[in-house]
N, C-alpha and C positions, 0 to 999 in steps of 0.2 A: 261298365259296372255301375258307372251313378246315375249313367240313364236309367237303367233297368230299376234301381232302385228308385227311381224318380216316377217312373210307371207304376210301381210298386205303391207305393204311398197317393198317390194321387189318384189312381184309380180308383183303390180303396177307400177311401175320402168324398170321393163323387159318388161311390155308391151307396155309404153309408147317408150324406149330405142329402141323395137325391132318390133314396128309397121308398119315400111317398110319392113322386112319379111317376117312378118306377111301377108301384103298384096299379095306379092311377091311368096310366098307360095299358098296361096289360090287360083290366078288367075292360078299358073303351076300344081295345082290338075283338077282344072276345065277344064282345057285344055288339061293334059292327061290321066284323067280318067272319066272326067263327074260333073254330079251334082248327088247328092249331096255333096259338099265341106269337109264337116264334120260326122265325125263319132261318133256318139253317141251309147253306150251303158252301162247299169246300170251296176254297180259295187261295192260292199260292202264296205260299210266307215265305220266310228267311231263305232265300236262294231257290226259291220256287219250290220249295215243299210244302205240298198241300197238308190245310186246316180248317177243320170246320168252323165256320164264321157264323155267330150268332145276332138276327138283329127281329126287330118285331115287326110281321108282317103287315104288309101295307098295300098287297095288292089283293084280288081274287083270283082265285083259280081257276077260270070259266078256260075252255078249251073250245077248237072248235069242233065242226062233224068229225074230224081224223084222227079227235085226240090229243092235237098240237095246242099247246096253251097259245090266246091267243099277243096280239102286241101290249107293252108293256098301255102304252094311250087307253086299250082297251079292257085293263084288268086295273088300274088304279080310278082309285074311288075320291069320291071329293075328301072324303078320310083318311084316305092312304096319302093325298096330296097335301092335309095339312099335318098328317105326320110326318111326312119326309119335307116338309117347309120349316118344323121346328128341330128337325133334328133329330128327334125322340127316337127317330126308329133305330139308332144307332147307339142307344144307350145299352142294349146288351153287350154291346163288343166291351165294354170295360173289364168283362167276363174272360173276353180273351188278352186282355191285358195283363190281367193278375194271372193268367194260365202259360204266359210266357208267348201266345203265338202272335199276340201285337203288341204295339206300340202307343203311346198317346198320340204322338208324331211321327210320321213317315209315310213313305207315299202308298195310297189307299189298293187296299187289293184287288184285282179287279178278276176277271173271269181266267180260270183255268185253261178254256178254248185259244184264250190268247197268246199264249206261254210259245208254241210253234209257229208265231208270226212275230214275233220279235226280234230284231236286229240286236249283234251285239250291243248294243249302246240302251237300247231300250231294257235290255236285261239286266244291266248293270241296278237297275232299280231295285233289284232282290235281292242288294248286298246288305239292305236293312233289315228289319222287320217293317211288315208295312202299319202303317197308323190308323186310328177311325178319323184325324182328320191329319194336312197337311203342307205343304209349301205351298204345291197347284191349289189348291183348296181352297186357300186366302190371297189366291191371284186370279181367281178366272172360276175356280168350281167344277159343275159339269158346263161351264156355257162359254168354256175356251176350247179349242181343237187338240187334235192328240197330240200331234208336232210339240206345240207349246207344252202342254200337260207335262208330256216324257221329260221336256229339257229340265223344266222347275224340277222333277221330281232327281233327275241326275242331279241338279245344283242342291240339292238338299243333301244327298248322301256325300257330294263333296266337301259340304260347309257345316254338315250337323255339329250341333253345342247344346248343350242344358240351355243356353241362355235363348238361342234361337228358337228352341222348341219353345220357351217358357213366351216369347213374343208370336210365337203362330196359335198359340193357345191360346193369347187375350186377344187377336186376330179375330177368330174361330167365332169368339163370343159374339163378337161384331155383327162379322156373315150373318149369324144364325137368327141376331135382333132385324136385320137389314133383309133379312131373306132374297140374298146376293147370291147371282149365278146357280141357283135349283137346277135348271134343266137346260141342256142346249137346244139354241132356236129351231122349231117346230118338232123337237121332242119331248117325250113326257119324264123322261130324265135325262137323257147323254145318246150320242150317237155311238155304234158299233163300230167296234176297230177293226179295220179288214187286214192291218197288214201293208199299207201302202205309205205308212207316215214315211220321212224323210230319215234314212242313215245319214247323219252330219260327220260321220267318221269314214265317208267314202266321198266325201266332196273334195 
């Protein structure tokens, strides 16, 4: 209850605080990469049910001959790379904060697809809500491996506190001036999870 109302207030806060960005943000997507503004896609929340996740686009759309959009490397733009270096593109999800389907804090939502390659232990992550930022997030980013990634994100749901989130959020700010862990090594943000991380609950 005092998370939620701690999300409550402080998203609200950041939106109002940071609405001339906001705006400022939207008109320099529009401008270099088009309409639509915003990127919406579903993403598994509170015990894996899916919610549309709002953030502002950062990539292009180019597909190739078959229709298939092509790698992230080849749809992000020198603009979409210093939007996702300051964070900005993540400033709509505050949206989904005050809407109940995230968190300030918890660990970040990641692809749908991945929901049936998860070991018990890796699903335990969805006992939260997930966050726009997180434990992993201010340990490693996208430029640690998923092994690592899952465990931080388990050790969050076992240890979460107001007090804790309120240290991963002066954290966050750090990363974000430090432009710490963007992308894992030789991707243009994070590698694919196949489903082969380690169950530590079967060792």
């Amino acid at each position: 209850m005092i998370k939620r109302l701690f999300d409550i207030v402080g998203a609200t806060a950041a939106l109002v605080v940071l609405s001339p960005v906001y705006a400022v943000t939207a008109y320099q997507v529009n401008k270099n990469l088009g309409s639509p503004v915003l990127f919406r896609q579903r993403r598994p929340g509170l015990y894996g049910q899916p919610f549309e996740m709002i953030k502002f686009r950062s990539m292009k759309d180019s597909v190739d001959i078959n229709g298939n959009l092509l790698e992230d490397s080849e749809r992000l733009t020198s603009f979409g790379k210093a939007l996702r270096n300051t964070s900005l593109d993540e400033l709509p999800e505050l949206w989904n904060v005050i809407k109940g389907d995230m968190s300030l804090v918890g660990p970040r939502p990641l692809l749908m697809e991945y929901l049936p390659l998860y070991s018990a232990e890796q699903t335990y992550r969805h006992s939260v809500r997930p966050g726009i930022t997180g434990y992993a997030q201010v340990n490693g980013r996208n430029a640690i491996g998923w092994d690592e990634r899952f465990a931080l994100d388990t050790w969050y749901v076992d240890n979460q506190s107001l007090w804790l989130d309120i240290k991963i959020l002066c954290k966050t700010v750090k990363k974000v001036i430090v432009k710490d862990g963007i992308s894992a090594d030789g991707e243009a943000t994070m590698s694919k999870f196949t489903g082969n991380s380690v169950d530590h609950n079967t060792l």
